[in-house]
N, C-alpha and C positions, 0 to 999 in steps of 0.2 A: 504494500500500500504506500499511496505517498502520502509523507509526514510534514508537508511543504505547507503547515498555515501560518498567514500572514508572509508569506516568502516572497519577493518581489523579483518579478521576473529579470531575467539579468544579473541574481542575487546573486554572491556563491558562497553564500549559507544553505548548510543541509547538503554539503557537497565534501567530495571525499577526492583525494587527491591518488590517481592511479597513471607510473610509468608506464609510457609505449611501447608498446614492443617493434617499431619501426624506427624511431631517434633515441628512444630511451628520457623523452621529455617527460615532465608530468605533465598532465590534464584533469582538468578541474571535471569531475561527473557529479551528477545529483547521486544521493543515496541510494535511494529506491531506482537504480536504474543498474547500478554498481555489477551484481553479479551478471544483467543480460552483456553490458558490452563486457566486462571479461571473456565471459561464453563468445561474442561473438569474437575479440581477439584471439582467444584459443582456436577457432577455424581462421585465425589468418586473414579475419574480413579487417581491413583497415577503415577505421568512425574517422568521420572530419567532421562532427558534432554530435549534440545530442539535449537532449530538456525532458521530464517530466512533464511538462506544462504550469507545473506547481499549483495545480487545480483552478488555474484558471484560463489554458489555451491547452489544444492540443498536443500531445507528447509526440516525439519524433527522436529519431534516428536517422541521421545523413553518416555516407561514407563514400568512398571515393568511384569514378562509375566503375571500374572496372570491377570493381565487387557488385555490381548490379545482379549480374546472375546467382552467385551466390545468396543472395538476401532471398533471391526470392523461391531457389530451393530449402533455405530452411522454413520456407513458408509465410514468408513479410507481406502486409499488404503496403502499398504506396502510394503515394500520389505526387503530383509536382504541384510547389506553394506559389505564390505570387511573385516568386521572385525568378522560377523556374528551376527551382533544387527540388532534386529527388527528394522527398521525405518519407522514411518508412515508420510505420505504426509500432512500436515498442510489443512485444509479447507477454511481458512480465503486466499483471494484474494491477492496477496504477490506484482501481477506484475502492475494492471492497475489500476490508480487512477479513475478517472471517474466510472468504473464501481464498484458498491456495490456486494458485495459477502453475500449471502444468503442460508447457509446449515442450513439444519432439517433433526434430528433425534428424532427416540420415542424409548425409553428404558424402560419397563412397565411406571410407571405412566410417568417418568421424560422426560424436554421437551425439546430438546437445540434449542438455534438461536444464530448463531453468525451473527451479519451484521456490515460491516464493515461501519466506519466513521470513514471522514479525519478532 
């Protein structure tokens, strides 16, 4: 669930700091988002962003296109924003605490699960 009230978009409160595995930089991620993009790092999908929404816009995942076809065998839905960036729909369960959020994908051998814990 996301833990994001009173969070102001832009913030990077409620954000956790995780190195790259392409430059070794850090990058600021929201909390509740933390384990999908590692999942997706672990399949080698390189993020060039990402946002919760912080319960007041849409949650999104961008990454680079050439990871296009990847996202979307792990099963991402997407759309392109106003600005014309790919935006994919996050997996990880953003609105209801009570319920656990359980996506799987099979990408040749590799295997994801993200479930969500509060």
């Amino acid at each position: 669930m996301c833990d994001c009230n009173n969070i102001e978009i832009g913030s990077y409160d409620n954000q956790v700091e995780l190195k790259s595995w392409w430059n070794n930089k850090i990058i600021c991620v929201d909390k509740c988002l933390q384990k999908e993009i590692l999942n997706l790092w672990d399949n080698v999908v390189r993020t060039t962003g990402c946002c919760c929404g912080h319960n007041q816009l849409n949650p999104m995942i961008n990454v680079i296109l050439e990871h296009h076809n990847i996202m979307v065998k792990l099963g991402y839905k997407y759309y392109t924003n106003e600005h014309g960036v790919i935006c994919y729909t996050p997996l990880t369960n953003l609105n209801n605490k009570d319920e656990s959020t359980i996506n799987q994908a099979t990408l040749g051998r590799t295997y994801c699960r993200w479930v969500q814990n509060d």
